[in-house]
C-alpha positions in Angstrom: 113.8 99.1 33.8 111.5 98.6 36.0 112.1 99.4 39.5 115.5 100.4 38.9 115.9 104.3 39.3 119.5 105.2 39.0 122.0 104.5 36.5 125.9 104.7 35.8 127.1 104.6 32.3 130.6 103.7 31.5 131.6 105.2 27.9 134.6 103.3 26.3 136.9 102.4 23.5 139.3 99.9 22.9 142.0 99.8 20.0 140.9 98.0 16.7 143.8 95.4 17.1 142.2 94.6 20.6 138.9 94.7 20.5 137.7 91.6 20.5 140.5 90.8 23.9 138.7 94.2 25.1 135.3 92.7 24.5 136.0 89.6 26.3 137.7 90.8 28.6 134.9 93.2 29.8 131.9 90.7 29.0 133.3 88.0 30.9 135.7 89.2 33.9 135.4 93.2 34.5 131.4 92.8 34.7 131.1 89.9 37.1 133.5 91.4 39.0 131.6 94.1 39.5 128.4 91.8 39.9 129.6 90.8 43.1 128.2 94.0 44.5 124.8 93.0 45.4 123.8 96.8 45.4 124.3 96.3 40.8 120.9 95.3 39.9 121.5 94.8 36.2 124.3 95.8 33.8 124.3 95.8 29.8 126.2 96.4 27.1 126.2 98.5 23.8 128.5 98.5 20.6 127.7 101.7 18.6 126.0 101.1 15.6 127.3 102.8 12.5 130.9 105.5 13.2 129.6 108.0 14.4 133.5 109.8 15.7 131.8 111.5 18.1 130.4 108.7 20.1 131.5 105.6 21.9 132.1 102.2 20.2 130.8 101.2 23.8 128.2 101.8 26.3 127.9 99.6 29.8 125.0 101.1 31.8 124.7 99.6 35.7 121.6 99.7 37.6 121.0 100.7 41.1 117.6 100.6 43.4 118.6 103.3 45.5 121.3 105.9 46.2 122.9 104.5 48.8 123.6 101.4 46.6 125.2 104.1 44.1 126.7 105.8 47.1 128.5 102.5 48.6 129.5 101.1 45.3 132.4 102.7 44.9 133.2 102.1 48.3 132.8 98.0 48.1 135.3 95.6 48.1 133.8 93.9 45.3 134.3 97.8 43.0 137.8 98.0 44.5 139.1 94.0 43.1 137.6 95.3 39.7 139.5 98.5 39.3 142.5 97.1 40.3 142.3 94.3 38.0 141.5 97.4 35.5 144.7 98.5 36.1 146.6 95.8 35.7 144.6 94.8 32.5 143.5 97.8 30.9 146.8 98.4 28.1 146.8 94.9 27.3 143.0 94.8 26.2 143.4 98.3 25.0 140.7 100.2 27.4 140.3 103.6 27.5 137.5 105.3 29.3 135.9 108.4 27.1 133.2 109.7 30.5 131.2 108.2 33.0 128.1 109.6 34.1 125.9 108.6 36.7 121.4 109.5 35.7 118.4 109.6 37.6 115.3 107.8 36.2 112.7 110.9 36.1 110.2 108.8 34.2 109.8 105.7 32.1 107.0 104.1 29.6 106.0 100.7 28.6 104.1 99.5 26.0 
């Protein structure tokens, strides 16, 4: 992460008939989407490992540089095409968002 010193995690779940159209659906439209934003540095994704109930199947975390990047994403036209293509997508792949959470990086190690 270097560089990068904000984050905004994105906790989800899907239903196990729709899943895989959830996975898809988020790996290959709702993330570019939001890629248009220039101020998104870097975006991944995480499948739980194991079942743990009280966790997410899935994690996306997005990278900012700065706080005003954070500050003007939700503002952009580029976060607004995304949401609303959300909505009109989100019972058909089965979304449903468990938190979001936004971090600061306070410090980081590399080996």
């Amino acid at each position: 992460m270097p560089g990068h010193h904000l984050i905004q995690i994105v906790a989800a779940e899907s239903t196990p008939e729709k899943d895989a159209k959830f996975e898809k659906w988020y790996r290959e439209v709702h993330v570019p989407m939001l890629f248009q934003y220039e101020g998104v540095k870097q975006a991944g994704r995480y499948r739980l490992k194991g079942n743990d109930k009280r966790c997410s199947k899935y994690l996306t975390m997005y990278e900012f540089d700065s706080e005003e990047a954070l500050s003007a994403f939700p503002k952009s036209e580029a976060f607004a095409a995304a949401i609303k293509d959300f909505e009109n997508n989100k019972e058909a792949v089965g979304f449903t968002e468990r938190w979001v959470g936004v971090y600061e990086l306070i410090k980081s190690w590399e080996r």
